[in-house]
C-alpha positions as CSV (number, residue, x, y, z in Angstrom):
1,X,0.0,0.0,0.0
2,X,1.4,3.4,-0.6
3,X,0.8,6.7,1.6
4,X,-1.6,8.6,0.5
5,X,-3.9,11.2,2.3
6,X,-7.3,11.3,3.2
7,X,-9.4,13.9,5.0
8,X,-10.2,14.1,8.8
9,X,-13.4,14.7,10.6
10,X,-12.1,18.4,11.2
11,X,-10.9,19.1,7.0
12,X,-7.4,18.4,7.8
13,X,-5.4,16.0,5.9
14,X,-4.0,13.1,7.5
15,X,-1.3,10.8,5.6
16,X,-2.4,6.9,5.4
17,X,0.4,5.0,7.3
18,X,1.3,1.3,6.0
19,X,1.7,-1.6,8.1
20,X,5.5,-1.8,7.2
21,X,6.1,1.5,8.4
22,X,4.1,1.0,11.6
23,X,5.8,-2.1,12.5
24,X,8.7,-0.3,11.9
25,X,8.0,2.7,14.4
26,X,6.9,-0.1,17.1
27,X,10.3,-2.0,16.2
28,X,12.2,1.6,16.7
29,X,11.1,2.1,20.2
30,X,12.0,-1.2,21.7
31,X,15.3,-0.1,22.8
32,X,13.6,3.1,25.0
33,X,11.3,0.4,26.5
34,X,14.8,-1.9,27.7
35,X,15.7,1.2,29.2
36,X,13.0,2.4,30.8
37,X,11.4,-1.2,31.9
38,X,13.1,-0.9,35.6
39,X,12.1,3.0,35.7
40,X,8.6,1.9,35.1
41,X,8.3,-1.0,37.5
42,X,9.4,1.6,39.9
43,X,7.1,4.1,39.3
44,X,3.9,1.7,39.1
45,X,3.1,3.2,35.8
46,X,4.4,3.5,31.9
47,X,6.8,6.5,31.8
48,X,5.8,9.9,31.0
49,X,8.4,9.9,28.1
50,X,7.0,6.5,27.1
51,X,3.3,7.6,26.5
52,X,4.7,11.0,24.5
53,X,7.0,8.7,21.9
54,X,4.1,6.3,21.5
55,X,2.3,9.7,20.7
56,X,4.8,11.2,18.5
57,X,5.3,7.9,16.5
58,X,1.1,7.9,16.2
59,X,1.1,4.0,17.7
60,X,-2.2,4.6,19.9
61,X,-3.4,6.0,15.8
62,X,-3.4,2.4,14.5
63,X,-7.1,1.2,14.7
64,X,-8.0,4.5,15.0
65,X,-11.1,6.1,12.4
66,X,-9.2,8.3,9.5
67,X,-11.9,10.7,10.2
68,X,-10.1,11.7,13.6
69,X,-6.4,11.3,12.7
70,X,-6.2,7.9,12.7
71,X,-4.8,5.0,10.6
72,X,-7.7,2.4,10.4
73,X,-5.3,-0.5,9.9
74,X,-6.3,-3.7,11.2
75,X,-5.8,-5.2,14.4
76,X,-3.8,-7.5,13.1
77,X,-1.5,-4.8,12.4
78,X,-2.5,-3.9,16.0
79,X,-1.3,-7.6,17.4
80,X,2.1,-7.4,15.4
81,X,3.1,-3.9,16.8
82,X,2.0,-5.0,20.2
83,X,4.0,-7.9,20.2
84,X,6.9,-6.2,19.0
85,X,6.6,-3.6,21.4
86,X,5.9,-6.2,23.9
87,X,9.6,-8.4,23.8
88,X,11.0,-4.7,24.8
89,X,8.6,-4.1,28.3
90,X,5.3,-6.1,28.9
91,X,4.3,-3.3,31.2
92,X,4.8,-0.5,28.8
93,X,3.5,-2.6,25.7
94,X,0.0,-3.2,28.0
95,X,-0.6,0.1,28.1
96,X,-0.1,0.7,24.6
97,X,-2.4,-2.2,24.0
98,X,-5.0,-0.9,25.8
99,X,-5.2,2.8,25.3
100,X,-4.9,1.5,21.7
101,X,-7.8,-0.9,21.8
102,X,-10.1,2.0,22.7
103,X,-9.5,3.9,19.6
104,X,-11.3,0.9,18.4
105,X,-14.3,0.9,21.0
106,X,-14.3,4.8,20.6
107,X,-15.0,4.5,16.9
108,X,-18.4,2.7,17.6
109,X,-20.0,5.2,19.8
110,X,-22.1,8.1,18.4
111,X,-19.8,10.5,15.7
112,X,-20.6,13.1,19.0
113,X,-19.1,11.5,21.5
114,X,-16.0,10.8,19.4
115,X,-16.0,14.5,18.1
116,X,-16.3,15.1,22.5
117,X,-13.1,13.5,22.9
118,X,-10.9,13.6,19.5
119,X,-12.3,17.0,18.1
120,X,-9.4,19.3,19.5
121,X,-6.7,16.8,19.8
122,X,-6.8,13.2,18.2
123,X,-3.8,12.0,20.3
124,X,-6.4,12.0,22.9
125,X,-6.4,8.7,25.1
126,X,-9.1,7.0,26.4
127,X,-8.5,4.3,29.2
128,X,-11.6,1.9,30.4
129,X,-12.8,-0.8,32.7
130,X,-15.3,-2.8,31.0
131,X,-17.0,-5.0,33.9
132,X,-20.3,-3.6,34.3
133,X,-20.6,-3.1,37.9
134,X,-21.8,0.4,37.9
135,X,-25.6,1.6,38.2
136,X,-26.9,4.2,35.7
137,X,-30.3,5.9,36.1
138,X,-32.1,7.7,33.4
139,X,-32.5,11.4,33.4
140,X,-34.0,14.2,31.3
141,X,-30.2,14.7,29.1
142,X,-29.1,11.0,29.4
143,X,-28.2,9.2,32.3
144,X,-26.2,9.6,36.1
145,X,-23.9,6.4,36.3
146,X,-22.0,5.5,39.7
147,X,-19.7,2.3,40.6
148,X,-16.4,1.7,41.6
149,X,-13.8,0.4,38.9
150,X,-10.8,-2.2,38.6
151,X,-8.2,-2.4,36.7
152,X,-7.9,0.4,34.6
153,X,-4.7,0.4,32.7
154,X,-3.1,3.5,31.7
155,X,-5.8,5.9,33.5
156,X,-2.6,8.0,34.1
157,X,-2.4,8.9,30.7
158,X,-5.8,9.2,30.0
159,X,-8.4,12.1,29.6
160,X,-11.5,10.1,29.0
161,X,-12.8,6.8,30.8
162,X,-15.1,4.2,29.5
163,X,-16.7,2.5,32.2
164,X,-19.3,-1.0,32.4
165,X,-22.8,-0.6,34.0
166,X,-26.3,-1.2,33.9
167,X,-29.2,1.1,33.7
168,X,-32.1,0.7,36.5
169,X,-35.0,-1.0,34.7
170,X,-33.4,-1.6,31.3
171,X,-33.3,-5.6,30.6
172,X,-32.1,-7.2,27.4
173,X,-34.2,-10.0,25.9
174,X,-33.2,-12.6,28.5
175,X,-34.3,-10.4,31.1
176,X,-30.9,-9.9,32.8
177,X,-30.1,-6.1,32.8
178,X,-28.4,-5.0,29.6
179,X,-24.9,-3.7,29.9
180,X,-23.7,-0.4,28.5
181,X,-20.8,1.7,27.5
182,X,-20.1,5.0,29.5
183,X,-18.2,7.4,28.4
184,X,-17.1,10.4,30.9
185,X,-14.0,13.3,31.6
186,X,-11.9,11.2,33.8
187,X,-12.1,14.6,35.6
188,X,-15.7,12.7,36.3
189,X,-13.8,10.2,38.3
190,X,-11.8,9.8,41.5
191,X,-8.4,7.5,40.8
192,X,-7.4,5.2,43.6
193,X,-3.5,4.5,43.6
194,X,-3.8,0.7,44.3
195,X,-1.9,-0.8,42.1
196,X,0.3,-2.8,44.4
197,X,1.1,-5.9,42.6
198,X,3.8,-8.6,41.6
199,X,4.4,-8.0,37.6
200,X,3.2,-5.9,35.4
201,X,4.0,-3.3,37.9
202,X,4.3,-0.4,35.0
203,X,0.8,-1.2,33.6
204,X,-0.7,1.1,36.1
205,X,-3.9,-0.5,36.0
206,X,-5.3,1.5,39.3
207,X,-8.6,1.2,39.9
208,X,-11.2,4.6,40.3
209,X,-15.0,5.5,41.6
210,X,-17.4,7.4,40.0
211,X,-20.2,9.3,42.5
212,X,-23.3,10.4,40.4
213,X,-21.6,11.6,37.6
214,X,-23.6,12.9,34.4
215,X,-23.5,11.3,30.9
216,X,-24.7,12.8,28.0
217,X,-27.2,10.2,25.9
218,X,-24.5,10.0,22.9
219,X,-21.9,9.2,25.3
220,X,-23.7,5.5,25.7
221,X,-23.0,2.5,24.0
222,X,-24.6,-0.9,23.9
223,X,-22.4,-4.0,25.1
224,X,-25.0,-5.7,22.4
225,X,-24.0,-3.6,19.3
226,X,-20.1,-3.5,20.7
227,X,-20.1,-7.3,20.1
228,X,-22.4,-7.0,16.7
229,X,-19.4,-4.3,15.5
230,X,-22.6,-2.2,14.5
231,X,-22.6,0.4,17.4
232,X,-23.9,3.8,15.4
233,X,-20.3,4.9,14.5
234,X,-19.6,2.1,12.0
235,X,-22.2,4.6,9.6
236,X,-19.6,7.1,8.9
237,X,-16.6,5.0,10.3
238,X,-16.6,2.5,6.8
239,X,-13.1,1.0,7.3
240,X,-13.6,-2.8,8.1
241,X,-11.7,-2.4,11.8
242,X,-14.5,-0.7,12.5
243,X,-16.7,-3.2,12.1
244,X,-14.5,-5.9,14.5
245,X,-16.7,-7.4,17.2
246,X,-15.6,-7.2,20.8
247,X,-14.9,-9.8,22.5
248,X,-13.1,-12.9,21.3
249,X,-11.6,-11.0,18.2
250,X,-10.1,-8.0,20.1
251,X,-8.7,-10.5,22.6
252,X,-6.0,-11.7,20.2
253,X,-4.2,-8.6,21.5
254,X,-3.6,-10.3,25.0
255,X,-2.2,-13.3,23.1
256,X,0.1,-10.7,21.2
257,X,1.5,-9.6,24.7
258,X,2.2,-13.0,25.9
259,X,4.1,-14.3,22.6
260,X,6.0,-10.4,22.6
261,X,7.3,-11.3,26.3
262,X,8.1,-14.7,25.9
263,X,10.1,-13.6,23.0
264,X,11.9,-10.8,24.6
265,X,12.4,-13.5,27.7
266,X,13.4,-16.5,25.3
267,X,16.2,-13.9,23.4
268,X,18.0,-12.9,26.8
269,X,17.7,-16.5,28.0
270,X,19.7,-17.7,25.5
271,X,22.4,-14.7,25.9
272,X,22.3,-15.5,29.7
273,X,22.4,-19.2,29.0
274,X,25.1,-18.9,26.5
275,X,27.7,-17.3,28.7
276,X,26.1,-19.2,31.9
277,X,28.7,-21.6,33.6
278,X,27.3,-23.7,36.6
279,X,30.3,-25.9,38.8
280,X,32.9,-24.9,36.3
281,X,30.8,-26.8,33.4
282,X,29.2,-24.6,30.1
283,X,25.8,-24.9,30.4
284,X,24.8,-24.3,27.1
285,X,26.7,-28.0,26.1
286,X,24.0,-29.7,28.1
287,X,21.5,-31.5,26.3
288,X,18.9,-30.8,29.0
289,X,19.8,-26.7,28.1
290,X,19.5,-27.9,24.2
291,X,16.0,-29.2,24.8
292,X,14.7,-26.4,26.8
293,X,15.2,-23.9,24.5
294,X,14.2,-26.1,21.1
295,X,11.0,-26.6,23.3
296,X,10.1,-22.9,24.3
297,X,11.3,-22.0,21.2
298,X,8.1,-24.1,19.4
299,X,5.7,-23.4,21.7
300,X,6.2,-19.7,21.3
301,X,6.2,-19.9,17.5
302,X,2.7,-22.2,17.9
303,X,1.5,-19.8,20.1
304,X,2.0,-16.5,17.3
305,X,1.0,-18.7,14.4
306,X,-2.4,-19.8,15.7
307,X,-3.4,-15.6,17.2
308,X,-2.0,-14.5,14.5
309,X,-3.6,-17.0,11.8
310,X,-7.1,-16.6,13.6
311,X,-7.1,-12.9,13.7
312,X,-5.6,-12.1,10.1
313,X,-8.5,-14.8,8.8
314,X,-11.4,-12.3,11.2
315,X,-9.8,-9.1,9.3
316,X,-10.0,-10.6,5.9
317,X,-13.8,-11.5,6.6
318,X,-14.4,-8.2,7.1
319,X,-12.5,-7.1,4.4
320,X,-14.6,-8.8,1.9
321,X,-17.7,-8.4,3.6
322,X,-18.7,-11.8,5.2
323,X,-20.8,-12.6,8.3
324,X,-18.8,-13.0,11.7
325,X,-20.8,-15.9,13.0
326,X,-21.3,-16.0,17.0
327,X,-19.3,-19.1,17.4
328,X,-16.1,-17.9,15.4
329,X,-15.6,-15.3,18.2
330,X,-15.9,-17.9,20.8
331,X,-13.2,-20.0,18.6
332,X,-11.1,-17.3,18.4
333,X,-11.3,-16.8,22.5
334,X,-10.3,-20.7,22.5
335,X,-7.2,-20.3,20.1
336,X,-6.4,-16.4,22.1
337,X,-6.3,-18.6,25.3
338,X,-4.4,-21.6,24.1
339,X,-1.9,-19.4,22.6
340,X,-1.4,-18.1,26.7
341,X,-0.8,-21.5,28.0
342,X,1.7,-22.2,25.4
343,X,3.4,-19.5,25.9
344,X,3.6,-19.8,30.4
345,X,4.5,-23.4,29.9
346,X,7.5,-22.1,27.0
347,X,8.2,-19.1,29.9
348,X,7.8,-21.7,32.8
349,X,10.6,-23.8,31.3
350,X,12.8,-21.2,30.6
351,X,12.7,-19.7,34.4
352,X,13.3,-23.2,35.8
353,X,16.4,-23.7,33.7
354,X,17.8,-20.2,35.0
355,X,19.4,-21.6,38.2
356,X,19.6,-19.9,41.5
357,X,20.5,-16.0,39.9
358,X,16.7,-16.4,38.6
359,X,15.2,-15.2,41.7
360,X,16.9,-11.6,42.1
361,X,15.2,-9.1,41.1
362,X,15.7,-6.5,38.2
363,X,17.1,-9.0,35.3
364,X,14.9,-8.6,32.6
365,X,14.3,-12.6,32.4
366,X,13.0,-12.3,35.9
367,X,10.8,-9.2,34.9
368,X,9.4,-10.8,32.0
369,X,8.3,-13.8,33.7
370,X,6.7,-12.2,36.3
371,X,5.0,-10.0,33.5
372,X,3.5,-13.3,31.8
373,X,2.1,-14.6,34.7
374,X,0.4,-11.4,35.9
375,X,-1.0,-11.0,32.7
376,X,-2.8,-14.5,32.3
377,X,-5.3,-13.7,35.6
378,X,-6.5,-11.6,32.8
379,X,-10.5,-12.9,32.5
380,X,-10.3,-13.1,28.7
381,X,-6.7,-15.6,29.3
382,X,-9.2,-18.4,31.4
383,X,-8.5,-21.2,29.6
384,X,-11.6,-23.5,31.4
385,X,-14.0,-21.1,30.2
386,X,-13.0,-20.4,26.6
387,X,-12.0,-24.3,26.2
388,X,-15.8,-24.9,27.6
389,X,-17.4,-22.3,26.0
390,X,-16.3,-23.7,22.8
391,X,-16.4,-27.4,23.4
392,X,-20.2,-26.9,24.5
393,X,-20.8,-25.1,20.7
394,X,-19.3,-28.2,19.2
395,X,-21.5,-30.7,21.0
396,X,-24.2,-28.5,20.3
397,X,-23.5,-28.3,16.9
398,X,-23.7,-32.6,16.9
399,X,-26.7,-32.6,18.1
400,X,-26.1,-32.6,22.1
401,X,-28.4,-31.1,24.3
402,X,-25.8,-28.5,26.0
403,X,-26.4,-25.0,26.5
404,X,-24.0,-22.8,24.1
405,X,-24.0,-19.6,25.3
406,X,-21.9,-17.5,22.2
407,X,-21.8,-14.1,24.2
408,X,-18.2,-14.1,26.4
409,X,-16.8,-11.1,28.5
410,X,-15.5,-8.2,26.6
């Protein structure tokens, strides 16, 4: 594809960016991210510096609409920068996944609420936590949402929040209440520094509370048309990332964080390893040593292939148009997940070959693991439920009297 320009929201012109020269933005600031990785773990939080180069190189632009300044690649091209970015700092590259990922989300709401948020600037970030535990009630302008939040990565580098709930008397068809979208000023919202944790320290996924704070009716979004990718946006928004269901799709993006740490953790193994002497014997002439790494090695490279292979396939269905059936999202959790235990058992085997120096703090082999391991207690990584969900829509599909449920946590 060569650049071109097209024309933003606002008149401006906005230069198309290809996936070569993205990846090769992402592969340019993987040395910052070595540097910074210790600086970040410190400070509980991606580095200021960090969040403005991301900025500069336009890496939170990727799935972004073209309308607001953005590149509307796919998120494929989403998953390879990711990863890339990822084998520098799992902490830095989580934040860039998620403040990235709700360019995506963003572009699905009313064209208002993205004009609220990107119209002055559309290096803008928005950061989210998408459980809906918080209670909305309906008002005479929209609604007046309250809860309190987990996990929201990034929030420190964020000006808008998206946050889960439920509004008071609004049931879907099953007559459980509906969840929504909110979108609000994270002036709207009080951050709680609680981010305490052992890995992914940098992430700064802090949790916040919202009190009775006002949203605007255009600033709401259906988890229902989220999933459908056919939230009002996707009428002026026409690229096909647009169009992306949540959900098992958009997970492929935690699966492109796992393989990106394992493969920064397997390429300093093997420098440690290579040097590495233990009782005055090499250990890299051990068999045991060869094995290790020809075993990681694979089940890292499985673990890309089959994210990889299952989200490229999604992006060329929309490309051309097709139906995204319900149970090809719930596949695509299954094959997101499986890539995650590949990659813990490849980053399991590598830790336990690392001898006694593996448990000091501050190596990067040691930070990496750590970083894995936080990051599969992520609910979209749980491998029962996305093996079941998906084993239950094959028995179905024979004939079996088993309840397939085809919606799955966002």
């Amino acid at each position: 594809m060569s650049k071109a320009e097209v024309r933003t929201a606002t008149g401006t012109a906005q230069a198309v960016i290809t996936r070569a020269e993205i990846l090769a933005r992402a592969t340019s600031l993987v040395p910052s991210l070595r540097a910074r990785a210790e600086e970040s773990e410190r400070l509980r939080r991606a580095p200021d510096e960090t969040v403005a180069e991301m900025k500069r190189l336009g890496l939170f632009r990727i799935v972004q609409p073209a309308r607001y300044g953005g590149f509307e690649l796919g998120w494929d091209v989403f998953c390879e920068a990711i990863q890339i970015l990822a084998a520098g700092c799992g902490s830095q590259a989580w934040v860039h996944r998620v403040l990235g990922d709700h360019a995506q989300l963003l572009s699905g709401f009313p064209d208002q609420a993205q004009a609220d948020v990107w119209g002055e600037d559309p290096d803008t970030l928005t950061c989210a936590a998408f459980a809906p535990v918080g209670r909305a009630r309906r008002t005479a302008s929209g609604f007046v949402i309250s809860g309190r939040y987990a996990f929201a990565s990034g929030i420190d580098h964020a000006q808008w929040v998206v946050c889960g709930g439920t509004i008071d008397g609004d049931t879907s068809a099953g007559g459980k209440p509906a969840p929504h979208f909110f979108l609000l000023p994270k002036l709207d919202v009080t951050v709680i520094d609680d981010w305490h944790v052992n890995g992914l320290e940098g992430s700064g996924s802090k949790s916040f509370e919202v009190s009775d704070a006002a949203v605007p009716a255009h600033r709401v979004l259906s988890f229902a048309a989220a999933v459908a990718g056919n939230g009002p946006g996707t009428m002026l928004n026409k690229a096909p990332i647009a169009r992306l269901p949540r959900g098992g799709y958009t997970t492929c993006a935690f699966a492109a964080l796992a393989v990106g740490m394992a493969q920064g953790m397997l390429a300093d193994w093997l420098d440690y390893t290579a040097a590495r002497r233990s009782g005055g014997i090499a250990v890299a002439q051990r068999e045991s040593t060869h094995v290790t790494a020809g075993q990681a090695s694979a089940e890292i490279e499985a673990a890309e292939a089959l994210y990889l292979a299952t989200i490229r396939n999604a992006m060329r269905r929309l490309e051309h148009g097709e139906a995204m059936p319900p149970h090809e999202a719930v596949r695509a959790r299954r094959n997101v997940a499986c890539s995650c235990q590949l990659v813990t058992g490849a980053a399991m085997k590598l830790y336990a070959a690392m001898g006694g120096h593996a448990v000091y703090r501050g190596n990067p082999i040691e930070r990496q693991f750590r970083n894995i391991l936080a990051g599969m207690q992520h609910v979209a990584l749980n491998w029962e439920q996305s093996a079941g969900a998906y084993g239950a829509y094959l028995l179905h599909s024979h004939g079996a009297e088993v309840r397939f449920v085809s919606s799955l946590p966002l």
